[in-house]
N, C-alpha and C positions, 0 to 999 in steps of 0.2 A: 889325437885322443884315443887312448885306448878302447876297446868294448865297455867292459865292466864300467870304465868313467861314465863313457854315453849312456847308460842304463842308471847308474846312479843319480843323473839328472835328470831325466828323461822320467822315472815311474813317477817320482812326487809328482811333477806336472801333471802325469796320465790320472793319479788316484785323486788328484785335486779338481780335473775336469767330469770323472765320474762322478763324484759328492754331488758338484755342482749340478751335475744333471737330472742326478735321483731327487734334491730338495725342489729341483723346480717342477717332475714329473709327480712329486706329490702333494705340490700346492696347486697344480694345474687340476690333479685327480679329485680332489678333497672340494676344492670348488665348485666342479662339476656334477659331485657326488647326486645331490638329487634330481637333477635331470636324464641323466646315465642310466638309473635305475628305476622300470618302471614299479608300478603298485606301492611305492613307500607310502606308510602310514603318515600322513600330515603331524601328528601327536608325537611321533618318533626324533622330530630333525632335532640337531642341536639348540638348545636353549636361547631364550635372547640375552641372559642374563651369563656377562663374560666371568668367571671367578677370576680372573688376572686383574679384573679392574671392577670390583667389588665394593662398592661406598660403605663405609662403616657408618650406621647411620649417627644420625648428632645424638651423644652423647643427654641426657637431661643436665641442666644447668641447675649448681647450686650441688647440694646436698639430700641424697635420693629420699630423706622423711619430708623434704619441704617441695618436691615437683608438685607442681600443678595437672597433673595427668587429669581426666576422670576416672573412677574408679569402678571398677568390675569385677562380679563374684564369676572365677572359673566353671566351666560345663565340665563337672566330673565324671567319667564313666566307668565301669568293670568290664572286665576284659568281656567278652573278644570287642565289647562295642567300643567305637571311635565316636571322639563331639562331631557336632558340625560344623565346616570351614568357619574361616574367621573372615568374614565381609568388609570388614572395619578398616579406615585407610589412616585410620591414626594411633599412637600405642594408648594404652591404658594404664595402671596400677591394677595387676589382676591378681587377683587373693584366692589364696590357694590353701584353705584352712585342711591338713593332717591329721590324723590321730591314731597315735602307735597302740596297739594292745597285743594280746596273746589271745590264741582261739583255739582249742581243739578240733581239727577237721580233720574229715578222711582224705590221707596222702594216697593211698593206692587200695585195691579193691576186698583187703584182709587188713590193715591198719590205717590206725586214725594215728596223727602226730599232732605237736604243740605247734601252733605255726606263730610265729611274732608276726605283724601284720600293721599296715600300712592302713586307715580306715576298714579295719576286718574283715579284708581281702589280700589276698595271693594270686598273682601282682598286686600292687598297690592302684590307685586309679588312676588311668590315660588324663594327662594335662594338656591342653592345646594352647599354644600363647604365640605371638609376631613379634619379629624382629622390632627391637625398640620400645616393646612394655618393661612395666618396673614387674617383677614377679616379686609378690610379698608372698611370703611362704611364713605361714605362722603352723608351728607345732607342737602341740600339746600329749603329753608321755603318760598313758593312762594304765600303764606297764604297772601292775601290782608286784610283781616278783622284783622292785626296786633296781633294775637295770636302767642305766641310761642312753638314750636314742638321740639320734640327730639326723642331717640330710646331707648327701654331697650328692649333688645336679649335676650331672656332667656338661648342660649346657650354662653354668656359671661360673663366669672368670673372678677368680680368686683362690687363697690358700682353701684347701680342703673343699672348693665346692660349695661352701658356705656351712661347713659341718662344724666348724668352731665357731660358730654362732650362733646357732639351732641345736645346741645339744644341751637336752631338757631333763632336769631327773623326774621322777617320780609326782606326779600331780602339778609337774611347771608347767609352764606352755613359752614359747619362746617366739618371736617375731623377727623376721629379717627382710630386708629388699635389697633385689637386684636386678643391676641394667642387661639384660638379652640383647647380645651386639648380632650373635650371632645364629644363621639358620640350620634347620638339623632334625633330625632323631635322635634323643638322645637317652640313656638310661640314669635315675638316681636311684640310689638306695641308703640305706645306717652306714653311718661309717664309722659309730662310736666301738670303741673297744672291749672285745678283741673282733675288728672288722669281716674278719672273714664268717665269724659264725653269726653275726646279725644279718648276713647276707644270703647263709647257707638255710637261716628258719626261714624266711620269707619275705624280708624289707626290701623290697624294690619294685621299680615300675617305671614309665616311658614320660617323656615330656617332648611333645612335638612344635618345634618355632617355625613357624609359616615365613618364609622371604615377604620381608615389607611390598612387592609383586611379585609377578611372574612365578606364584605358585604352580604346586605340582596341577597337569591337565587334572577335570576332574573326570570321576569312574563314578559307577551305580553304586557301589556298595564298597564298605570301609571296613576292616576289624584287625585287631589286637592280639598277638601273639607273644607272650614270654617264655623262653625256656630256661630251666633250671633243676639244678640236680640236688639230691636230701642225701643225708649220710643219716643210715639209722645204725643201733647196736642193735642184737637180737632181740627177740623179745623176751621179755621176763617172763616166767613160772607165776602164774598164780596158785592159792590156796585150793584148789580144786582140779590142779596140775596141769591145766588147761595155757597153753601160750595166750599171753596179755594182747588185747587187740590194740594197747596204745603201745606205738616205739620211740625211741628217747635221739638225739644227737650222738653219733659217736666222730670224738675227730679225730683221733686214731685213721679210721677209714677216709674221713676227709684229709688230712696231710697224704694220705697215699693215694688222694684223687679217684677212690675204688667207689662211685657211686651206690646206694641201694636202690633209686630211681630217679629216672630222669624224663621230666613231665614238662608239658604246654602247660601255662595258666595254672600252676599251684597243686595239681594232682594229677595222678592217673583216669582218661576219661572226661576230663573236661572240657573236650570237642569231640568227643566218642559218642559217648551215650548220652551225657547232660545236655551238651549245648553244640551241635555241629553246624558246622558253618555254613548256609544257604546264598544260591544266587539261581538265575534265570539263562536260558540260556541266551549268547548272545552281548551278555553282557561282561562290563569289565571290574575286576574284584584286584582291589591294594589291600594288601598287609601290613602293616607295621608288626616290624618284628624286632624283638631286643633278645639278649641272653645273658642274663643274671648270672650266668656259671654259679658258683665261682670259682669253676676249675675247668672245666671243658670248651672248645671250640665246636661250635655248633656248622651241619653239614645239610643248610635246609634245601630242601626239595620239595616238590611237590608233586606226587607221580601222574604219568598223563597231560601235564600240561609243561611248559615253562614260562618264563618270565618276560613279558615282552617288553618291559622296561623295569633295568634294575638299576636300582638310586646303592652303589655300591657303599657299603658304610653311612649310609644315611645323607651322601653327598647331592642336596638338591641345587646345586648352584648349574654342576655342570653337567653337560650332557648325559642321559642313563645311556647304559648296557644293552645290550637288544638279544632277546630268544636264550637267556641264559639257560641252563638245566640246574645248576646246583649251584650255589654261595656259601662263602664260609665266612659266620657272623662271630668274632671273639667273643670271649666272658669280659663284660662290660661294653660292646659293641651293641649296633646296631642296624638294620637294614631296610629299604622298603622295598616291596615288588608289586608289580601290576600283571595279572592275568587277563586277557580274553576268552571268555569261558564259549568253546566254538562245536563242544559234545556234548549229550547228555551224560549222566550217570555223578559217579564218589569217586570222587578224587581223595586220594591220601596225602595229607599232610606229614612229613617225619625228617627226624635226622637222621640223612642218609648213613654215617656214621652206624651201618642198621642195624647192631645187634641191640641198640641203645632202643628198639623197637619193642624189645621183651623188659624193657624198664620203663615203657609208659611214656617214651615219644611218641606217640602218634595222635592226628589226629584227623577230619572227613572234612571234604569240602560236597556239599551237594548240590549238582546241577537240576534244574528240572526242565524238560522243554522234550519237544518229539523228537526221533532219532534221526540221524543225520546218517543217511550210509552213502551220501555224496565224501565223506569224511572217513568216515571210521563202519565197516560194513565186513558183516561174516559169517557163512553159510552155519557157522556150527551156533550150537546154544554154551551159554558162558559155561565153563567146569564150578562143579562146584569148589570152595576154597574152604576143606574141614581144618580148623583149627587155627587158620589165616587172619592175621591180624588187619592184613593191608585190604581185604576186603567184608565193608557190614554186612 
């Protein structure tokens, strides 16, 4: 037998005995994993709950207006706040009553815009519900300028989300229900026509399904992040030459994706100066975070800390991410993150993405608790930051 022959035989068997050694050197590794490594956080290991073998729960029998559920009015809340866990080890029919309007509010700290709104707010209200509730979503269009509105869930399986059943003109209100098979973060918003601009005023907001068990560990403190970008036109000339402090839609600027801002929670400021985020030190702070785009890919961060468990895409089945620094949440997407807040001081919130910083990304997490210079320690006094966004 030639060389070349004997080599021809010879490596398949050689690269077939590597394979084989690497797959066993990494089920032997992976096994071992938390014994290996001292200090793992107990809250970190892998989940009990396999997503390979993932029970869909039983279905409700019959025709979902005739389940025998009990019935329960949802905990609605406005951003940044989250309900409380759901304790309950059986589904419900939870009723989740809407209501679309228009509001004039200040978009950024020189104009106020028209914002269409979900319960008249920007986001719409945080929904918590579990695997296996009937979510009856009833919604009532109290829209004077006669456009029509509806809802598409993105945790409900069906055409459109359920938008072609819920979409109400003008003083209807419309009722639907649907089975929650599955767990999540998830975003809904209008999806009636033309979709993009009922989404670009304001319709949207988060709906979180709790795993029927083995929900997420719990933390101190919970809150509610949406981001989202406004396309304005200039402002108009008033009679007294003065620029108008209200600005209009332009989608000109939105087909070219050219934002005029891009804000948390419906405005510039709305965990700025209004409402910033607090925790103690010591303890552990989740975000539920969604991004309404409905054009941009969002670059979240959070300076000073990172993520010590990230539920990647909202994936709570299987095991989180560990010590991430930045996530990229799509338009329509969503994410959760768990902090250990282990410094004092303002953590910034922003997309990294950071010139989207001078459009009213950002926004302050505040620690309070005494200094730690076991941690974070230095001789000098902080600089001052003239004109610094990233620091209050």
């Amino acid at each position: 037998m030639s060389e070349y022959s004997r080599w021809r035989y010879l490596l398949p068997l050689a690269s077939s005995a590597i394979l084989a050694w690497a797959i066993y050197s990494r089920q032997q590794g992976t096994a071992s994993m938390e014994g290996l490594v001292p200090g793992v956080d107990p809250t970190l290991v892998p989940r009990t709950i396999d997503p390979d073998h993932y029970q869909e729960p039983i279905e409700p029998k019959g025709h979902l207006g005739e389940v025998d559920f009990p019935t329960e009015q949802a905990i609605l809340t406005t951003a940044p706040n989250v309900p409380p866990r759901i304790t309950r080890d059986h589904p419900v029919v939870l009723q989740v009553p809407l209501e679309t309007t228009t509001k004039t509010m200040q978009l950024t700290s020189t104009h106020k815009y028209e914002m269409w709104t979900f319960n008249d707010r920007v986001p719409g209200p945080f929904i918590r519900a579990r695997v296996g509730d009937v979510l009856e979503l009833s919604l009532t269009n109290r829209d004077e300028s006669g456009n029509p509105h509806n809802i598409d869930c993105h945790a409900v399986m069906g055409p459109g989300g359920g938008a072609g059943v819920t979409t109400a003109s003008e003083g209807e209100t419309k009722t639907a229900r649907f089975h929650l098979a599955y767990p999540g973060l998830f975003v809904y918003h209008c999806a009636a026509a033309p979709v993009p601009v009922h989404i670009a005023n304001g319709m949207y907001g988060l709906i979180y399904v709790q795993p029927e068990e083995g929900d997420l560990p719990p933390v101190d403190r919970e809150y509610f992040i949406m981001q989202s970008e406004f396309y304005c036109e200039p402002p108009e000339t008033m009679d007294n030459g003065r620029p108008s402090p209200v600005v209009e839609f332009s989608y000109p600027n939105a087909l070219d994706e050219s934002p005029t801002a891009v804000v948390f929670n419906g405005h510039e400021g709305a965990l700025t100066i209004e409402n910033p985020l607090k925790a103690k030190l010591d303890e552990t702070v989740r975000i539920y975070f969604g991004n309404a785009g409905p054009n941009l890919t969002s670059s979240f961060h959070v300076i000073g800390s990172n993520f010590h468990r990230l539920y990647r895409d909202a994936d709570v089945l299987s095991p989180p991410a560990r010590y991430v620094q930045t996530t990229s949440v799509p338009s329509g997407g969503a994410t959760i993150v768990d902090m250990k807040m282990t410094v004092p001081g303002t953590y910034t919130i922003l997309d990294h993405a950071i010139f989207r910083l001078d459009k009213g990304a950002v926004g302050y997490l505040n620690v309070a608790g005494p200094p730690r210079p076991d941690i974070y320690q230095s001789r000098e006094a902080p600089a001052p930051c003239v004109g610094c966004k990233l620091h209050p």
